[in-house]
ZATIFI-723312 format. One record per residue (C-alpha): x, y, z. Coordinates in pm, whole numbers, padded with zeros to 5 digits, always signed. Layout:
// residues N
XYZ/...
// end
This chain:
// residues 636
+04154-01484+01384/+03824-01441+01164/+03465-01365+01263/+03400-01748+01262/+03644-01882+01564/+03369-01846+01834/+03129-02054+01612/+03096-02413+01624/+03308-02571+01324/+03002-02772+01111/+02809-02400+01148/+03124-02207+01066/+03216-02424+00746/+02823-02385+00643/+02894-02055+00628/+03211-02071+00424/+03024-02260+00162/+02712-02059+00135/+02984-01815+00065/+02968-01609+00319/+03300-01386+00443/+03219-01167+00671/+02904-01157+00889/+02640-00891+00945/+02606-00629+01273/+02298-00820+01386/+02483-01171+01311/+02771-00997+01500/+02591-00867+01805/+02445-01226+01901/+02746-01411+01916/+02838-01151+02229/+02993-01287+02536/+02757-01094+02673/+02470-01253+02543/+02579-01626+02582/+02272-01838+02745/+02073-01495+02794/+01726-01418+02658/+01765-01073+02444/+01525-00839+02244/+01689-00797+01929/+01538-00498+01697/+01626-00580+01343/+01492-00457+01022/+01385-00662+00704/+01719-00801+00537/+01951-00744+00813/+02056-01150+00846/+01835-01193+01136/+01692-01569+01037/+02152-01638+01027/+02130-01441+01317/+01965-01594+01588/+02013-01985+01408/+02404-01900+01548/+02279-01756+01904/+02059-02102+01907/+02411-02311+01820/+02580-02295+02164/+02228-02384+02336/+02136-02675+02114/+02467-02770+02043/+02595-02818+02438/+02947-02801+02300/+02907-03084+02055/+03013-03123+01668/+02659-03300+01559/+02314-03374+01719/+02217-03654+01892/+01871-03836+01768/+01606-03647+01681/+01340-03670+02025/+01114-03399+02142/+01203-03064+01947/+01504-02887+02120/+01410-02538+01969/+01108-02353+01836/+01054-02046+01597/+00724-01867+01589/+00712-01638+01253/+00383-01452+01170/+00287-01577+00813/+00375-01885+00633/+00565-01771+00408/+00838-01644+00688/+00812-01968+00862/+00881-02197+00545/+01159-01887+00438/+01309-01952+00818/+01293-02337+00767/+01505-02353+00497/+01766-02098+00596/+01789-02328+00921/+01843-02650+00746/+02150-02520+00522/+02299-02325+00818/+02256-02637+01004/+02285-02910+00802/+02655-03068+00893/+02523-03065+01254/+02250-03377+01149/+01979-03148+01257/+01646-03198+01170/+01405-02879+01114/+00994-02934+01097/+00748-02713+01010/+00430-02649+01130/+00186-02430+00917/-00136-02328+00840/-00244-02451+00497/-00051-02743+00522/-00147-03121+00593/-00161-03157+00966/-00164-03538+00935/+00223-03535+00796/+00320-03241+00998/+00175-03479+01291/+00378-03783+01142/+00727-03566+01113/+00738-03473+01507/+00634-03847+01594/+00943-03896+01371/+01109-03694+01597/+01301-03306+01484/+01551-03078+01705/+01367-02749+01552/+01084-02690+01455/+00903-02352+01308/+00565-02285+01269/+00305-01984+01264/+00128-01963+01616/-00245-02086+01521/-00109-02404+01366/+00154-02455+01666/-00122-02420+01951/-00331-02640+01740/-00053-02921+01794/+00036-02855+02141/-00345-02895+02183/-00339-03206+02060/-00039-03369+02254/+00151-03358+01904/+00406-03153+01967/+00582-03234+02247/+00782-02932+02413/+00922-03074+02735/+01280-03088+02618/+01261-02724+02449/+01538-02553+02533/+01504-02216+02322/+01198-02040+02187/+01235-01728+01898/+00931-01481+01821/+01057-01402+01444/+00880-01069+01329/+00737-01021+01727/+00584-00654+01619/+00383-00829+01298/+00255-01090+01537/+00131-00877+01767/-00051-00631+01515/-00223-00949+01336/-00402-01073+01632/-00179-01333+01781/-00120-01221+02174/-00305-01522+02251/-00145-01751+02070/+00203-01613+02171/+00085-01629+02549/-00017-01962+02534/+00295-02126+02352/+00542-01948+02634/+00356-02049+02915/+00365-02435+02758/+00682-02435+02708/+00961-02475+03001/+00998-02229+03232/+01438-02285+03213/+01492-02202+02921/+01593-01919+02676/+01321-01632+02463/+01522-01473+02224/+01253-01176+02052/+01357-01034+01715/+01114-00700+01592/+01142-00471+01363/+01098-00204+01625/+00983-00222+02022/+00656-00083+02106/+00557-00058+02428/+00364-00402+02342/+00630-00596+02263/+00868-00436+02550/+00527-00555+02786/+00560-00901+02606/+00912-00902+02696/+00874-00816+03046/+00640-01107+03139/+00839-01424+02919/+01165-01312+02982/+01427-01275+03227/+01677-01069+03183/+01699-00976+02855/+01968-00832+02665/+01867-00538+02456/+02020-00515+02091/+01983-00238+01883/+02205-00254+01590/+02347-00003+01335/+02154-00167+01060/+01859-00054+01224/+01923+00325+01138/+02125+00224+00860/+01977-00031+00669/+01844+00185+00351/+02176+00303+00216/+02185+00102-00031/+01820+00141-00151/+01760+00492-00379/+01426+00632-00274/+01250+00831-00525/+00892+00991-00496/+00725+01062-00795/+00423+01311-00849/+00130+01237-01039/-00180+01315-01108/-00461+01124-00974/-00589+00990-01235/-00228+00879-01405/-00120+00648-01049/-00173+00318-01266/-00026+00466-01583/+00288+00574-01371/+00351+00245-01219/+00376+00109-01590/+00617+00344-01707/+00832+00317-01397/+00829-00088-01434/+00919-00016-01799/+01214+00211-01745/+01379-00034-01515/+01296-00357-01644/+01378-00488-01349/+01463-00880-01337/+01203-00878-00995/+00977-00642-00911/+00700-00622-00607/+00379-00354-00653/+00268-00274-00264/-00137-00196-00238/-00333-00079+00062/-00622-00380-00011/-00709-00682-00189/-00932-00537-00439/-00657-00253-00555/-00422-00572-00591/-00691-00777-00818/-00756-00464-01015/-00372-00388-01078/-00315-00779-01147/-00574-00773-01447/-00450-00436-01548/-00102-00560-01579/-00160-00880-01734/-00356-00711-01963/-00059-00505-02081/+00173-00793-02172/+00364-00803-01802/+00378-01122-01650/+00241-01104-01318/+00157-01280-00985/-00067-01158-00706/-00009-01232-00354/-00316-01097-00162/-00447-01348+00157/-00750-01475-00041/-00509-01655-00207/-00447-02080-00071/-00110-02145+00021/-00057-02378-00273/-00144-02089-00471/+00082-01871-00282/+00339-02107-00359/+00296-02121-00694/+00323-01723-00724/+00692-01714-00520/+00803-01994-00749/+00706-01824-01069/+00904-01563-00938/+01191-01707-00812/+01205-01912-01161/+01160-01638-01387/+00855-01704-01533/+00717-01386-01324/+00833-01038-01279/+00606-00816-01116/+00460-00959-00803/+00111-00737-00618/+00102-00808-00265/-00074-00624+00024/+00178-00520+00346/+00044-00843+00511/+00018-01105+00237/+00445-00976+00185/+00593-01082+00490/+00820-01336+00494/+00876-01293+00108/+01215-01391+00028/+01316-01271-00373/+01668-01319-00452/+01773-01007-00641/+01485-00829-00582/+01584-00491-00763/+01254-00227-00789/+00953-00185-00493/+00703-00002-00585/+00408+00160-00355/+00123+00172-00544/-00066+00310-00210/+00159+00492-00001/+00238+00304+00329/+00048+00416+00656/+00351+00497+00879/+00698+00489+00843/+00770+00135+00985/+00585-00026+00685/+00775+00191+00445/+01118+00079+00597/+00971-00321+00602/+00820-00254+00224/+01184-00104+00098/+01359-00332+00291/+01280-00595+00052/+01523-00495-00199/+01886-00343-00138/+02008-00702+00058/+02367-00812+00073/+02511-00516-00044/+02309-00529-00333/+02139-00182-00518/+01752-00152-00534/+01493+00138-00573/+01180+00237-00386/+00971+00423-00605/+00658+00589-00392/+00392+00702-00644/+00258+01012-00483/-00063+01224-00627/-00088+01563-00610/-00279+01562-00342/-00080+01353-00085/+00233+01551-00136/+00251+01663+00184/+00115+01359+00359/+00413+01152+00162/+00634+01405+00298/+00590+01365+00637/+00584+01008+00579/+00964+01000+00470/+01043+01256+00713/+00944+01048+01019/+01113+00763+00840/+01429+00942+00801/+01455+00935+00457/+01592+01189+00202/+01393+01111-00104/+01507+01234-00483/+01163+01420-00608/+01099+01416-00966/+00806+01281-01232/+00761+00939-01321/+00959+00824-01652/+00783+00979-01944/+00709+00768-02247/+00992+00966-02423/+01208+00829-02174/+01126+00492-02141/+01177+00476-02528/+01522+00586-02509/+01594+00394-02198/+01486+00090-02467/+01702+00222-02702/+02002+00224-02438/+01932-00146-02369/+01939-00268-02742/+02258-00073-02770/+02404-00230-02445/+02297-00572-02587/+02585-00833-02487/+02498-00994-02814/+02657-00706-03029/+03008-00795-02834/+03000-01176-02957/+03199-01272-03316/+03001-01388-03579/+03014-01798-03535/+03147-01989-03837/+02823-02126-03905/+02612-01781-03890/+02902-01633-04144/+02670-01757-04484/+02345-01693-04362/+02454-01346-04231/+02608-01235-04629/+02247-01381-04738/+02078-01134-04521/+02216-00806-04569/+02257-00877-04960/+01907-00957-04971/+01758-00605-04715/+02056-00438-04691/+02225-00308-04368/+01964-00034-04293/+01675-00290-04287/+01803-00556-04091/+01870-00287-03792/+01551-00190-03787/+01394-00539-03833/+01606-00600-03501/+01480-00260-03333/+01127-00386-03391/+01156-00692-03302/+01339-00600-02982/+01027-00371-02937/+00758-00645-03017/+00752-00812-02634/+00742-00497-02416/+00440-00294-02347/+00394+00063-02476/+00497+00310-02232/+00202+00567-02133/+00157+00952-02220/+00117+01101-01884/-00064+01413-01775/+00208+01715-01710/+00188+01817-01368/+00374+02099-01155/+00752+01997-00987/+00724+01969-00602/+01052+02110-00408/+01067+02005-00066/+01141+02282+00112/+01267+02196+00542/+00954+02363+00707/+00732+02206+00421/+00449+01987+00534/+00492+02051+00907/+00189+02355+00949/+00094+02177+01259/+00390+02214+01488/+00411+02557+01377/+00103+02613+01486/+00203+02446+01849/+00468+02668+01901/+00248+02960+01862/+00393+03090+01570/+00145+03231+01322/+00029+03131+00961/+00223+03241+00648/+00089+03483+00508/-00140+03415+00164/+00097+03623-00045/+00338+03379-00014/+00135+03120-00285/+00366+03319-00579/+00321+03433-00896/-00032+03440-01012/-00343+03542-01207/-00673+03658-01098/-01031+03553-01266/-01347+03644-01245/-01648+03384-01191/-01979+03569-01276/-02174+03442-00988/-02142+03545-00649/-02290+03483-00324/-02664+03543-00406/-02606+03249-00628/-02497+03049-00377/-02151+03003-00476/-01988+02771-00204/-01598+02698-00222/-01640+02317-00120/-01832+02239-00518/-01626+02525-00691/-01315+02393-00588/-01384+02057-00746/-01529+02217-01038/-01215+02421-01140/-00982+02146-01061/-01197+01913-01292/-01267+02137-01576/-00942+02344-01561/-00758+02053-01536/-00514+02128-01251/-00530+02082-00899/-00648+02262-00554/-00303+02340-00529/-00283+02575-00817/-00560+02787-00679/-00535+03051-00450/-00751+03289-00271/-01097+03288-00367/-01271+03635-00297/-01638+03565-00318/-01888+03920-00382/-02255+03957-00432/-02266+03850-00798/-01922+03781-00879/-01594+03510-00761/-01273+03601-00799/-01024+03260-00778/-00646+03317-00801/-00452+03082-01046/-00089+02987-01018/+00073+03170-01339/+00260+02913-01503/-00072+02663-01546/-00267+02972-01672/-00229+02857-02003/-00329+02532-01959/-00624+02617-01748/-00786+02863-02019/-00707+02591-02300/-00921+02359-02096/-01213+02602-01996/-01256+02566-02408/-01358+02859-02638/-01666+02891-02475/-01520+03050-02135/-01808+02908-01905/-01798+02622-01628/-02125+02466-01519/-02405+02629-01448/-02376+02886-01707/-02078+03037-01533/-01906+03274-01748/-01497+03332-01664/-01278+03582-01762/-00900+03705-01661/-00800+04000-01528/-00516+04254-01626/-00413+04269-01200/-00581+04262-00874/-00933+04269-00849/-01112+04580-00762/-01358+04438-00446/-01510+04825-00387/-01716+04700-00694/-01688+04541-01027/-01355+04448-01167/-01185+04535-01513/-01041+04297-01707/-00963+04161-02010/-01242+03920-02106/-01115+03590-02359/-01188+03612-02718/-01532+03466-02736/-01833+03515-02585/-01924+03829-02372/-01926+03771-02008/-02218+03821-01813/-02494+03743-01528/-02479+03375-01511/-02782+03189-01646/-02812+03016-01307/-03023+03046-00962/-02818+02803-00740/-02867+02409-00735/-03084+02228-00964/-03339+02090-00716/-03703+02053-00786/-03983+01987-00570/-04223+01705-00707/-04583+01723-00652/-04854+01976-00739/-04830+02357-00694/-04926+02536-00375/-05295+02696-00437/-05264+03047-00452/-05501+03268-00250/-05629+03611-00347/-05661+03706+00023/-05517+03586+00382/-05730+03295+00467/-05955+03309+00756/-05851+03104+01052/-06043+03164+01339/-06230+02886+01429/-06088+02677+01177/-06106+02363+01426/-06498+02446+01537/-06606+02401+01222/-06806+02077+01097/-06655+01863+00776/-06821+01884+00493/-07103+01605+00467/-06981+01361+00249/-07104+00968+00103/-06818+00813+00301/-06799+00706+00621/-06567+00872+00868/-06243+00688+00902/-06200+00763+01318/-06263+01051+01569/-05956+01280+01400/-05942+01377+01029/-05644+01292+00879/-05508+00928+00780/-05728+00661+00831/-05737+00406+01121/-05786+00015+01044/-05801-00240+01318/-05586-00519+01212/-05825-00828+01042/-05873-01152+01271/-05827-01510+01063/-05961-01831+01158/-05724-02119+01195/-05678-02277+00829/-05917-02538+00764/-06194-02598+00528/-06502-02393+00685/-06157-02065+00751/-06031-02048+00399/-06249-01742+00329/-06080-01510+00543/-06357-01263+00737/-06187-00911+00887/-06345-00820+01160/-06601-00530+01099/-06463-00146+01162/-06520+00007+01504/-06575+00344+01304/-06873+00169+01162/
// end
């Protein structure tokens, strides 16, 4: 007995020749005694087999325990998926899994002509899937006709939800039958979608399956730390050292994927962008460039993504990292499918270590921490490949044999190799020099200060930053030295982050700032020769802790002398004239008894100060009120 005896035969011999053996836990789950005519709330993640999944719950249903369909009539079934991409994705896995049965599938999408969509259900389908504007438009309109429905499936419910479509949703269960099934497939079950679930369906069957918890063990996560200003350089030496056949960039917002689409293009990588800007002709254009080759790298925003179907997908990369951990799971769950390996590379700056840490902690996830491929390393990654080259294990053809002779008595062995290297090297893009930058170690009570703090357990201590160095700053607090611009001004001068730094001891005329030891070196190569920040700020280092009874020995840098800053706080200056200056205290009293000075012009109004204008009357326009008369002044 196989796993396809309780499916109808044309559906079961579908599977067998889209080559399927064995069928997923979600695929497995639905096809439950249990669940046979029942509504259920399936939680699935990204690549799981759900679209398979719920086309075989639908089979029984639709199918009333025949081989083929009937005529096509009034739509028997309906999907709801959130974008169009999904919906035209679930169309098509329908029709294959379904097509010895004679169905007939229909979509019913925004961005599409209405007029033929309108013409195919007067034509008559047994399915049909759509996104919910477009759907409500039809039902509006008497086009689609959903007495006969017999099943309705929210694909992606949770994504629905979150773009805006309760309504929609609302509106398209109500209209349909009240006997018939709601099958609900999320990612996860928010107390929205459980309230959803609650008012369109009766007695639901909950399904949780093991891919839920499971289903990135086949994808390596790695999260690599860069500086800020190296995020765009790292993304092009990760795509580099992978070359892989597909690859998808995630970013936060439209304008971060334009910018990275006209970086990328600019470096020789053949790129698509999929932001929603975009028309869906357009967005079909992208997928297909993909899907044919002529693409690699595809940009896309979280929403723009969904329903994105790349066949070997192999790398994800998060340009911006995700905003909780369901979008991370969704994002990765693009590549690893069908036992398949991917990788989700999360580019994380310095300064959202911690932030990506907690984000893979509440995801679950045990991460591989390291640097993004340096430009060493993508050039003997290169070298690997050309030494891997299939085309080495071939025999020289009969008709290559004289032409070959020619060539390496003409250059010689040595030159025709590295002709080859070079010209293996011509169509890639140069890898990028990054900036060095300091390893992160997770550690397990990193990144969680908060719940420490909860429990009532106090803060570690400030000797526990490690090995360091002290300098002195030579201004102090009667220059108005403030930690929130010196901060910035260390990391930006000094080259290295706020997390280098330590305590900063602040005195009447001097700072003291403690450095991390091992970027010492690189901090005082930065400062330059002339061992001053801004403002005239003179730094040296000291030989141990500084003295804070008063004054500090140290070792000043070769160079110039220390000393009193040349600097008196921010540069602000007041414009106008100077203040007069008075030889003695003025006299006051009766300052408002006495009379102004007499003067040729007339008094502006009963105060001194600015003067007061009654606003000027105008005739009517016409040819005796074209000389416009004010009306006199009531001072005068």
């Amino acid at each position: 007995m196989t796993e396809f005896d309780s499916i109808a035969p044309a559906i079961a011999q579908a599977l067998t020749k889209r080559g399927y053996s064995q069928l997923t836990p979600v695929q497995k789950a639905v096809l439950g005694a249990e669940l046979e005519g029942r509504d259920a709330l399936v939680s699935a993640q990204t690549g799981s087999g759900k679209t398979v999944a719920f086309g075989l719950a639908l089979a029984s249903t639709l199918l009333d325990g025949r081989e083929r369909f009937a005529q096509a009539g009034a739509p028997l079934a309906l999907a709801v998926a959130p974008t169009r991409e999904l919906a035209l994705q679930v169309k098509r896995e329908l029709e294959w899994l379904y097509e010895l049965t004679g169905a007939t599938v229909a979509s019913c999408v925004g961005g599409m002509d209405m007029r033929s969509e309108r013409r195919a259900l007067e034509r008559g389908a047994h399915i049909v899937v759509g996104t919910p504007g477009r759907l409500c438009d039809h039902i509006r309109r008497g086009a689609l006709d959903m007495s006969a429905l017999k099943a309705v499936v929210l694909d992606e419910a949770d994504e629905m939800l979150d773009l805006g479509f309760r309504e929609d949703l609302e509106f398209i269960l109500e209209e349909a039958p009240a006997e018939r099934r709601t099958l609900m497939f999320s990612a996860t079950v928010p107390r929205s979608i459980a309230n959803l679930a609650k008012s369109y369906q009766r007695d639901a069957v909950r399904i949780s399956t093991q891919a839920e918890q499971k289903q990135h063990l086949d994808i390596e996560y790695r999260a690599l730390t860069v500086a800020p200003s190296d995020r765009e350089n790292a993304i092009i030496n990760v795509l580099r050292f992978y070359e892989a056949r597909n690859a998808l960039v995630f970013c936060s917002t439209r304008a971060a994927v334009n910018h990275l689409t006209a970086r990328f293009n600019n470096r020789g990588f053949s790129v698509v962008a999929m932001s929603g800007e975009l028309s869906q002709n357009e967005r079909t254009h992208a997928l297909q460039a993909m899907r044919d080759g002529r693409a690699r790298v595809c940009i896309a925003t979280d929403v723009a993504a969904r329903g994105i179907d790349l066949p070997g997908l192999e790398l994800v990369i998060h340009a911006d990292l995700p905003t909780n951990p369901e979008t991370l799971l969704h994002r990765s769950g693009r590549t690893g499918r069908a036992g398949r390996k991917g990788v989700s590379a999360l580019i994380v700056p310095n300064s959202a270590r911690r932030k990506a840490e907690r984000l893979l902690r509440d995801a679950n996830i045990t991460p591989s921490w390291a640097k993004p491929p340096s430009a060493d390393e993508v050039t003997r990654r290169d070298d690997e490949r050309i030494l891997a080259d299939p085309a080495f294990d071939e025999a020289i053809r009969e008709e290559e044999q004289e032409f070959v002779r020619e060539l390496l008595g003409k250059h010689g062995a040595e030159q025709v190799a590295a002709a080859f290297v070079r010209l293996s090297r011509a169509g890639r893009s140069a890898p990028e020099d990054l900036m060095d930058t300091p390893s992160f170690t997770p550690t397990p009570d990193r990144g969680d200060r908060g719940a420490r703090l909860e429990r009532g357990e106090p803060r570690a201590p400030r000797g526990d930053f490690g090995d360091s160095v002290w300098f002195s700053l030579s201004a102090g607090r009667k220059q108005n030295v403030e930690p929130r611009w010196l901060i910035p001004m260390l990391c930006r001068i000094g080259r290295i982050t706020k997390q280098e730094i330590g305590a900063i001891k602040m005195q009447a005329e001097e700072t003291y700032v403690e450095i991390a030891r091992d970027w010492v070196d690189r901090f005082v190569e930065a400062i330059g020769p002339k061992l001053a920040l801004e403002k005239g700020i003179q730094v040296r280092q000291l030989d141990g802790m500084p003295d804070l009874s008063g004054g500090s020995r140290g070792t000043p840098f070769a160079g110039k002398k220390a000393g009193k800053p040349d600097w008196k706080g921010p540069d602000w200056k007041v414009e106008g004239k100077p203040k007069r200056k008075f030889d003695a205290k003025p006299d006051l009293a009766g300052a408002d008894d006495r009379a102004p000075e007499k003067t040729d012009s007339k008094p502006w109004s009963k105060k001194p100060g600015k003067p007061k204008f009654d606003k000027p009357k105008f005739d009517k326009p016409g040819a005796e009120s074209a000389k416009r008369k004010p009306l006199k002044n009531k001072a005068n």
